[in-house]
N, C-alpha and C positions, 0 to 999 in steps of 0.2 A: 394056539397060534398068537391069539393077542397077550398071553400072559410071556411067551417069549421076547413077543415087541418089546412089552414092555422093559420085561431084563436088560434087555437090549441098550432102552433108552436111559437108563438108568445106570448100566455098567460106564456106557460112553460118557454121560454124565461127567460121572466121578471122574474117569482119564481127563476129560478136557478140564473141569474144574482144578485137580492135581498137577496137570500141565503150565498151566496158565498162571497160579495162583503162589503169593509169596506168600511162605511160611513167617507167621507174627514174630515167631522166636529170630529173623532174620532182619526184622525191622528195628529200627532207633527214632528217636524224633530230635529234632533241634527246636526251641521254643523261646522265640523272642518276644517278651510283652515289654509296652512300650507304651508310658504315661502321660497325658496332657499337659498335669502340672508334676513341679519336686515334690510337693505332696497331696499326692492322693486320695480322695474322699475314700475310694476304693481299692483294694487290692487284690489281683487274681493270681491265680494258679489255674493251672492248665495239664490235663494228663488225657495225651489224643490216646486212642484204642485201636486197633488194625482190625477187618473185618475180610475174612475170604469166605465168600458166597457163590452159589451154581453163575451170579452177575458178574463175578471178578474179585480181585483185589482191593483194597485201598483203605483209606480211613473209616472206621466205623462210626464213629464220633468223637467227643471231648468233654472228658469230666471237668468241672470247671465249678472253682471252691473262690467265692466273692467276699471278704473279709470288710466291714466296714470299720475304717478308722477315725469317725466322726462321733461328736455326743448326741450326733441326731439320726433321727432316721431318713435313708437314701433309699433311692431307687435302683433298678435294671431294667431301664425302659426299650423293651425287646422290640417295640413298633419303630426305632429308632436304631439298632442292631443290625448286625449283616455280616454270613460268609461270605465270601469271597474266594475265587478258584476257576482257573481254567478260562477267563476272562466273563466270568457271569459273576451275577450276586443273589444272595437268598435270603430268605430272611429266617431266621433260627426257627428251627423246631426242638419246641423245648421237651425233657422229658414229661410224663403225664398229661401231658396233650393230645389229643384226639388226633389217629393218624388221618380222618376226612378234612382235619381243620390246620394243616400241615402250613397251608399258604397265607392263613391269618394269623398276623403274631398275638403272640398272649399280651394278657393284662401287665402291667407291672410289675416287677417283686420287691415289698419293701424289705428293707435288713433291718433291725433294729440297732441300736446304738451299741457299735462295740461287738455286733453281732457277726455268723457269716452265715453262710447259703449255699450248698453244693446243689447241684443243678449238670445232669445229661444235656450236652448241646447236642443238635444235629443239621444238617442243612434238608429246608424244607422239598429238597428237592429229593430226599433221600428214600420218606415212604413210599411205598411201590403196594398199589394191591393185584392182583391176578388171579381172575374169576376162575370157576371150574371147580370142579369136585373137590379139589387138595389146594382152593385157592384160598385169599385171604390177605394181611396187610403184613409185606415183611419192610426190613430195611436194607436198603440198596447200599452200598460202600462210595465212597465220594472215591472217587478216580482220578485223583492229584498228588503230584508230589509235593505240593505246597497249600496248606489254604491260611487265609486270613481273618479272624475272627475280631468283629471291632462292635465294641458295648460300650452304649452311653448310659453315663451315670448321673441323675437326678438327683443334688442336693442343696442343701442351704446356700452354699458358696454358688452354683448354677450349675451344667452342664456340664462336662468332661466325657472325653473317649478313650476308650481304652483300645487297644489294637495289639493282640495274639497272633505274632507268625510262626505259623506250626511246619516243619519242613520233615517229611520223612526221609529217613537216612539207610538205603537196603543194600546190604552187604551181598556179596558176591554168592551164586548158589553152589558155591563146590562142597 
């Protein structure tokens, strides 16, 4: 009987996730980055990810490659960082960071001169753990059609932000 429940709860699962859920190959992104000064300490690229999970649809996060155009070495000072979405703010969770340390931002990242840096973004709001036998830390999909990602940059010249508007674009399900 309980191994029934269980199918059970498991078949319905999948219906309501398959229901609910846009297929990645249907999504597109529009990406607008947007510089403090004409020239840049810093330059980014941006390549958001879609994520459909048993939670929903939505962004999964954002690769995001930081190119420094300086002879010196710069920063990515992520305690100064922030997504933005759905009217809150986060503060980045970066890849290789500890999903319990989600809410404190990391150290710095220098670039060296001339250098660049790809780096997994995600909004710290995104790790989700869930106790229980099959539990453990997954990540949750950010559930917007627009987020904004804005990174200060630490260099010789002083301060600068950068600000990523990421907009997903989902084409019709026929």
């Amino acid at each position: 009987m309980k191994r029934l429940i269980g199918l059970l709860v498991i078949v319905t699962s999948i219906f309501v996730v398959s229901c609910s859920s846009t297929p990645s190959s249907k999504v597109s992104y529009d990406v607008k980055i947007d510089y403090d000064s004409e020239s840049p300490a810093v330059t980014l690229e941006v390549s958001p990810t879609w994520s459909n999970t048993i939670y929903g649809s939505g962004f999964g996060g954002f690769f995001c490659t930081f190119k420094n155009n300086t002879e010196r070495v710069v920063r990515i000072v992520w305690d100064e960082s922030s997504l933005n979405y759905n009217g809150s703010t986060y503060v980045p969770f970066i890849e290789g960071q500890k999903y319990a340390d989600a809410q404190n931002p990391m150290s710095p990242a220098a670039i060296t001169k001339g250098g660049s840096i790809s780096k997994g973004v995600y909004s710290s709001n995104q790790p989700h753990f869930r106790s229980g036998k099959y539990g453990g830390w997954s990540m949750m999909p950010i559930n917007a059609s627009e987020v904004q990602l804005i990174f200060m940059v630490r260099s010789e010249k002083g301060e600068e932000y950068i600000t990523a508007t990421v907009k997903s674009i989902i084409a019709d399900k026929k």
